[in-house]
C-alpha positions as CSV (number, residue, x, y, z in Angstrom):
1,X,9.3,-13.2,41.9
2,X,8.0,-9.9,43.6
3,X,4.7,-8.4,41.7
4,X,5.4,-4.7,41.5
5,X,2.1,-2.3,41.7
6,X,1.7,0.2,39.3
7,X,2.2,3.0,41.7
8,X,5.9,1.5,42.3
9,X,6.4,1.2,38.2
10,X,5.2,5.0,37.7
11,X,7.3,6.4,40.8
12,X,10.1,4.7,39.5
13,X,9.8,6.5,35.6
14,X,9.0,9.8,36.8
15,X,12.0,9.2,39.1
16,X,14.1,7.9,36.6
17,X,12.8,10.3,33.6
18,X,15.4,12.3,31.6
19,X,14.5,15.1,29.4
20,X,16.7,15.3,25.9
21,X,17.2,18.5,24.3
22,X,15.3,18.7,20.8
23,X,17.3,20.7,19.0
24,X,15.0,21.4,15.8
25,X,14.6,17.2,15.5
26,X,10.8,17.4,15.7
27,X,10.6,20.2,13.3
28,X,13.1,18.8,10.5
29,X,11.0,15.3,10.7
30,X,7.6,17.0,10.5
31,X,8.9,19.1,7.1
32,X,10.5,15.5,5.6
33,X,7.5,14.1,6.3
34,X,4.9,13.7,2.6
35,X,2.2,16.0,2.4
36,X,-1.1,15.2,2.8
37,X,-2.2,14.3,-1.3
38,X,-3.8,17.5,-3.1
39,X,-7.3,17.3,-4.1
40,X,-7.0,17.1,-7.7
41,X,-6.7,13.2,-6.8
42,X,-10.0,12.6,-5.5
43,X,-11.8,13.9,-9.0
44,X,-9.6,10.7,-10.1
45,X,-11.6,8.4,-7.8
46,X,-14.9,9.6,-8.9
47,X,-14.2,9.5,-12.6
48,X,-13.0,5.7,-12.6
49,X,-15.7,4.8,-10.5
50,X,-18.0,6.2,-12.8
51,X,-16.7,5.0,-15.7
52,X,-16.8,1.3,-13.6
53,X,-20.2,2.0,-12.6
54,X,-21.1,2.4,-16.5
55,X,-19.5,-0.6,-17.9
56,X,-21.6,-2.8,-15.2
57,X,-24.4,-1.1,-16.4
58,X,-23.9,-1.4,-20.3
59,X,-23.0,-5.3,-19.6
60,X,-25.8,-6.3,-17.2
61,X,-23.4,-6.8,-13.9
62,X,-25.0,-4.1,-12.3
63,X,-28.6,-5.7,-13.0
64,X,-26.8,-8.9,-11.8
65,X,-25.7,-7.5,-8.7
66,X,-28.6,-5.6,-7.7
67,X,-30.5,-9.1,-8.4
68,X,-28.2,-10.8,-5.8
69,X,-28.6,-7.9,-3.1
70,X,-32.3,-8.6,-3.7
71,X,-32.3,-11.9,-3.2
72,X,-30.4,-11.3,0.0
73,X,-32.3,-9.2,1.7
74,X,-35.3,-11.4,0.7
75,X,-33.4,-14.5,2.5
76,X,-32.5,-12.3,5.3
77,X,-36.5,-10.9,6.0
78,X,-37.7,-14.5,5.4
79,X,-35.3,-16.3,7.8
80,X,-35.0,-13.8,10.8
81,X,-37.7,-10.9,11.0
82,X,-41.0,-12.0,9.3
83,X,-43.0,-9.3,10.8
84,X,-41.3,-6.6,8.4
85,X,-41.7,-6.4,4.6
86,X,-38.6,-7.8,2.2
87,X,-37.8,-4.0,1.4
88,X,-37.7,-2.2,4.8
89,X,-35.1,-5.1,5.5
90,X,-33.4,-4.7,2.0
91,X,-33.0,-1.0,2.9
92,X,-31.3,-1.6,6.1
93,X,-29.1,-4.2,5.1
94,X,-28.0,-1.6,2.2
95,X,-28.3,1.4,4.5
96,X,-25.8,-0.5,6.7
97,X,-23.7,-1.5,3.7
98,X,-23.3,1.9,2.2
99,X,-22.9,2.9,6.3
100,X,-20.3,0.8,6.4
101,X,-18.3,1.3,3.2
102,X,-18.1,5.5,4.0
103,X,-16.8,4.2,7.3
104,X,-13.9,2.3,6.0
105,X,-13.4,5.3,3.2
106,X,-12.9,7.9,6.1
107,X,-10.6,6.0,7.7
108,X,-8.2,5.2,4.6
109,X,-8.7,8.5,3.3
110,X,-7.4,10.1,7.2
């Protein structure tokens, strides 16, 4: 079997390369296409997390989790970097938590 070089695979498609007439295609797809969601749906977001973010509080799960992000961060300053206190590496590790979770928020939300 012959290897082909890439200089031989792009001179044979811009040999071989037909232009199609569009018609108005691109434009009737881009207008069936859904519109980007209106605004009045992130208040939505906010106001359920908020209202999530109180029931934890009222029944001690917040307390709870805040306890187990402690003791994490303890086990993570005790096991790897000694030389800095518990909470400089508690606040990374939630810095690049909360880091994190925006990251993966912008790119769901486009």
């Amino acid at each position: 079997m012959k290897s082909i070089s890439d200089k031989e695979i792009k001179y044979f498609f811009d040999t071989a390369k037909q232009e199609i007439p569009d018609r108005g295609f691109s434009r009737r797809v881009m207008r069936r296409l859904p519109q980007d969601q209106s605004p009045a749906y992130h208040w939505i977001v906010w106001f359920f997390g908020v209202i999530g973010l109180l029931i934890a509080w009222v029944t001690g799960g917040l307390a709870e989790f805040f306890g187990y992000l402690a003791t994490f961060g303890r086990t993570i300053a005790g096991a790897h970097l000694p030389n800095l206190s518990s909470s400089v590496i508690y606040l990374l590790v939630l810095g690049g938590m909360i880091g994190f979770s925006i990251t993966i928020y912008r790119k769901i939300e486009g």
